[in-house]
N, C-alpha and C positions, 0 to 999 in steps of 0.2 A: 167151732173153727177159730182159731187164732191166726191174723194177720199182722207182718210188721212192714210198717209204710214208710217211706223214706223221699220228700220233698225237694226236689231243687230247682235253681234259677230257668230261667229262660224254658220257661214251663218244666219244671220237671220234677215229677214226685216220682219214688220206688214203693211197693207194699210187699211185705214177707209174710205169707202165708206159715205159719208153725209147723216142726216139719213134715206134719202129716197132710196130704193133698187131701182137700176138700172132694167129697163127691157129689155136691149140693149147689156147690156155686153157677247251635247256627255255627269240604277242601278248605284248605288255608287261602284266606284273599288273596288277591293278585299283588306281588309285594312293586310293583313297577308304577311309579308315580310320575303324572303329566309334568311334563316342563312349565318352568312359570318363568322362564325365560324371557316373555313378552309381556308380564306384569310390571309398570309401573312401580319405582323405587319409594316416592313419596306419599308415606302413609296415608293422605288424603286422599293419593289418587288410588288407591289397593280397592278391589272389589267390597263394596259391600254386602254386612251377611246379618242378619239379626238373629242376636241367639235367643234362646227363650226354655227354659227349666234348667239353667246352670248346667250342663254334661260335662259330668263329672271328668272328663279325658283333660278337661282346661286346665284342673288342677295339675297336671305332671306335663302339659303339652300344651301351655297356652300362650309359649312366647313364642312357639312353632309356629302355631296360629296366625296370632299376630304379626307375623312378621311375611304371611302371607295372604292377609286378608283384615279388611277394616270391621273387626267385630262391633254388634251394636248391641250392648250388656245393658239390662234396662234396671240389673240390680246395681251400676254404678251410677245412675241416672236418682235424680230427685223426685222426678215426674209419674205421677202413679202410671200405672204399666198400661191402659188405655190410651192415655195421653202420649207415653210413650213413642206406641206403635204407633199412633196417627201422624206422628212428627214425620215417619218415617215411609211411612205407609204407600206415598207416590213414585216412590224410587227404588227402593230396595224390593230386587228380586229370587235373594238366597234366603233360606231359614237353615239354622242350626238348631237341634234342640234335644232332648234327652227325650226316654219312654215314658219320662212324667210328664209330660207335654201333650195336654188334650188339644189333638188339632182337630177342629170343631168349625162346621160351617160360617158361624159366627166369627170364629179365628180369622178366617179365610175371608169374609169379605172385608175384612179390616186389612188384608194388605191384598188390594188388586193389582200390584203389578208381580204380585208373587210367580214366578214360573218352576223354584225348585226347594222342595223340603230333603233336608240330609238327618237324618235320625241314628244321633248310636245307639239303639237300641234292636235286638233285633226279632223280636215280634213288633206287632204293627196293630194290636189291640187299641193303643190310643190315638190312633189317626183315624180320621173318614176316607178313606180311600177312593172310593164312588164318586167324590164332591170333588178329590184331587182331582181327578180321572176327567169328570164332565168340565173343572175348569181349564183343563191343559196343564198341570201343574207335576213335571214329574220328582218322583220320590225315591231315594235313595236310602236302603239302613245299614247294620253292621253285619249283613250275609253271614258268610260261617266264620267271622273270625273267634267266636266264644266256644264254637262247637266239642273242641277238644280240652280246653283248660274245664268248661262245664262236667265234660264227659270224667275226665280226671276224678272231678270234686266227688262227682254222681256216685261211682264207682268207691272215693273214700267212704261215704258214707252209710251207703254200704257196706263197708270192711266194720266200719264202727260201730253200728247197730246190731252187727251179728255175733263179731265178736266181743262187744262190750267193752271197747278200750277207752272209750269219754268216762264211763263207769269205772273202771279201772283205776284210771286218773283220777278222780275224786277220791276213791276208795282209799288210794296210798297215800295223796297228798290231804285228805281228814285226820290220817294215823289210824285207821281204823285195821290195817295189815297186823301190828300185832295183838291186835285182839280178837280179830276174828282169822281163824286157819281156813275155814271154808269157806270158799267163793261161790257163787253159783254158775253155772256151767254155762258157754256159749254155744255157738253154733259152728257151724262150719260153712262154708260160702261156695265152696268148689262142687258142681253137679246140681246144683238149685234150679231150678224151673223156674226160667224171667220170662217174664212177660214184658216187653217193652209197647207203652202207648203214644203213638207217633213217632215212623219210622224217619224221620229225617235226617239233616246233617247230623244235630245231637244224639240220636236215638240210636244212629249206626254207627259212632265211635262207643257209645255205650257196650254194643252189643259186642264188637267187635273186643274191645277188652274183656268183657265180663267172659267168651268163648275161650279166652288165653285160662282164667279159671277153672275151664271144664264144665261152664253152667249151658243147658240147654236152651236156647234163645226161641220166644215165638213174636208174635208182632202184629196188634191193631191198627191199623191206618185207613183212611178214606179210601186208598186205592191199593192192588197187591203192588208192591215191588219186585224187582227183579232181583231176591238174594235169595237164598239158599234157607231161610227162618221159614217155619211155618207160620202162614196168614190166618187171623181170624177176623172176621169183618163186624164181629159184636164184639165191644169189650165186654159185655160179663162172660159171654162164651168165654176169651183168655183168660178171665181171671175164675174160671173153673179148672184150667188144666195149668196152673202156675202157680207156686208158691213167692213167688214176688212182683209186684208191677213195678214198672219204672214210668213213670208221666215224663214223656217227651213232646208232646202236641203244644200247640198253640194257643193261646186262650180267645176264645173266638163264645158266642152265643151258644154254637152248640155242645163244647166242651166245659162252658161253666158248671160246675160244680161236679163235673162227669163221674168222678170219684167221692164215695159220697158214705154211709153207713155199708157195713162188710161185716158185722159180726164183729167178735172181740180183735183187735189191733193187738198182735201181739209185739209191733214195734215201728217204730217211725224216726226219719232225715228229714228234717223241713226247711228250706232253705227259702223258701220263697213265701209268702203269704197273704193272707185278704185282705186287709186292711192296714199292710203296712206303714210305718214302725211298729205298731200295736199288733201285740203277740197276746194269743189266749194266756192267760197266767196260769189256766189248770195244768197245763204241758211244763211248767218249769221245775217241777218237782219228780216227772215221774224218768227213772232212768232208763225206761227203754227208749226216751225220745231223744231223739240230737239234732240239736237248734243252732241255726245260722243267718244270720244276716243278710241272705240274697247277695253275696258276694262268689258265687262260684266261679265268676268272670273276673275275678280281681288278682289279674296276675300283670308283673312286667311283658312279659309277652303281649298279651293280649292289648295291651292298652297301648304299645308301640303299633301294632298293624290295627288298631282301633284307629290312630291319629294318621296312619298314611293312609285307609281307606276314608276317611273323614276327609282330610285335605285334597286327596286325590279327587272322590268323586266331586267338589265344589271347583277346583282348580277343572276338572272337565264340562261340566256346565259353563266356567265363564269362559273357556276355551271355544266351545260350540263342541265339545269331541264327547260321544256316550261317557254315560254314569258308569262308573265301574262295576253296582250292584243294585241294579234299580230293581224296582220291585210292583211294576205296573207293563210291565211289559207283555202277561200271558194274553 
């Protein structure tokens, strides 16, 4: 059995089965932002917020920021980052931070007057949730604003794996077009049996393009949904009646590693991975693989309704008025 696997951001790998079937086997935010009306003009008096893992949105939207909140950057500070937080630790009640940001019991008792963490990221694998939870501390992340630009990429890479077109490019741009006439043959995408794992925001615009295709959708999740995809409540079950998985779930203890040895891989989209920046170096050679930098969220779009759900939800905490996407609410 040949499988071709296809990885992306915000959890999300694909696998493609060859094309013979085995018989063996994050809506768009709210774009309406609180008034800050009643914030205080002079910088000193602006809410303060401690950021912590650099979130990357500062780079294109950090004078937005600042111009509505007293960020506390500890990489502009001299102070090793212990020393930092302690500086600050009495007073300041907002966190800003990325999804490299282990928010860790430890984290936490070092700033006890914390009441609210804002996270762009939108899995929530590197927070404690439970700890937020028992201390009062509510949390806010970047809900579905990635869900479609991810779904986008997902779906590229896919197109590019089957049919060979990173392959392609090499191919012509080596010069190797006039020397070799024969190409070797791709695949076709349209009618493929996907299997999408974790039916969420990302996993149903997935699925939803991949149908505009003609590709038959089925779907693993903790719970059935209410769509019209046939449910399988084991994933090796789906991945006996599909020639492709798409990883759309969450990284959580019981999905670690979920996908794991399948027989021969007869291809792979990896966008996301274990130990990043560090990439297996056996994968850089072989061309059924197509490799990305966990950037499937990296669009103008996204990183514009990144900074209004970002400012929004902290502008509503110092407001008193709900998070716009909290994530401790069930």
């Amino acid at each position: 059995m040949q499988i071709k696997l296809i990885n992306l951001s915000l959890p999300f790998s694909l696998y493609w089965w060859d094309p013979v079937e085995s018989n063996n086997m994050c809506p768009k935010t709210k774009k309406e932002l609180l008034s800050n009306s009643t914030m205080a003009e002079p910088k000193d008096e602006l809410p303060a917020v401690i950021v912590l893992g650099r979130p990357s949105v500062l780079n294109f939207y950090g004078d937005q920021f600042s111009s509505k909140f007293r960020l506390l950057k500890p990489w502009e500070s001299s102070l090793p980052l212990d020393q930092f937080i302690s500086t600050h630790a009495q007073t300041v009640q907002a966190m800003f931070c990325s999804g490299t940001t282990c928010v860790t019991p430890s984290l936490l008792r070092q700033l006890p007057s914390l009441r609210v963490i804002v996270t762009t990221s939108a899995g929530l694998n590197h927070m404690d949730l439970d700890e937020c939870r028992r201390l009062g501390i509510s949390v806010a992340n970047a809900g579905t604003v990635f869900s479609e630009d991810v779904a986008d990429f997902a779906v590229g890479l896919l197109i590019d794996v089957l049919r060979k077109i990173s392959v392609a490019n090499r191919f012509v741009k080596n010069g190797l077009w006039p020397l070799h006439e024969d190409y070797p043959l791709a695949s076709k995408v349209g009618g493929r049996k996907v299997g999408i794992v974790g039916l969420g925001s990302i996993g149903l615009e997935v699925a939803k393009r991949l149908e505009a295709f003609g590709c038959i959708i089925s779907y693993q999740s903790r719970k059935k949904k209410p769509v019209v995809y046939s449910f399988y409540p084991d994933v090796h079950e789906l991945a006996t009646k599909c020639n492709v998985l798409v990883i759309c779930c969450a990284l959580t203890d019981e999905t670690h590693h979920l996908i794991n040895k399948k027989g021969q891989i007869a291809g792979a989209g990896l966008d996301v991975f274990e130990n990043e920046p560090n990439v297996p170096e056996e994968l850089f050679s072989l061309d059924n693989v197509v490799l990305s930098q966990h950037v499937a969220f990296f669009t103008e779009d996204s990183f514009r309704d990144l900074y209004e759900l970002m400012s929004g939800n902290l502008e509503a905490f110092f407001l008193n008025k709900p998070l716009l996407s909290p994530v401790l609410d069930d």
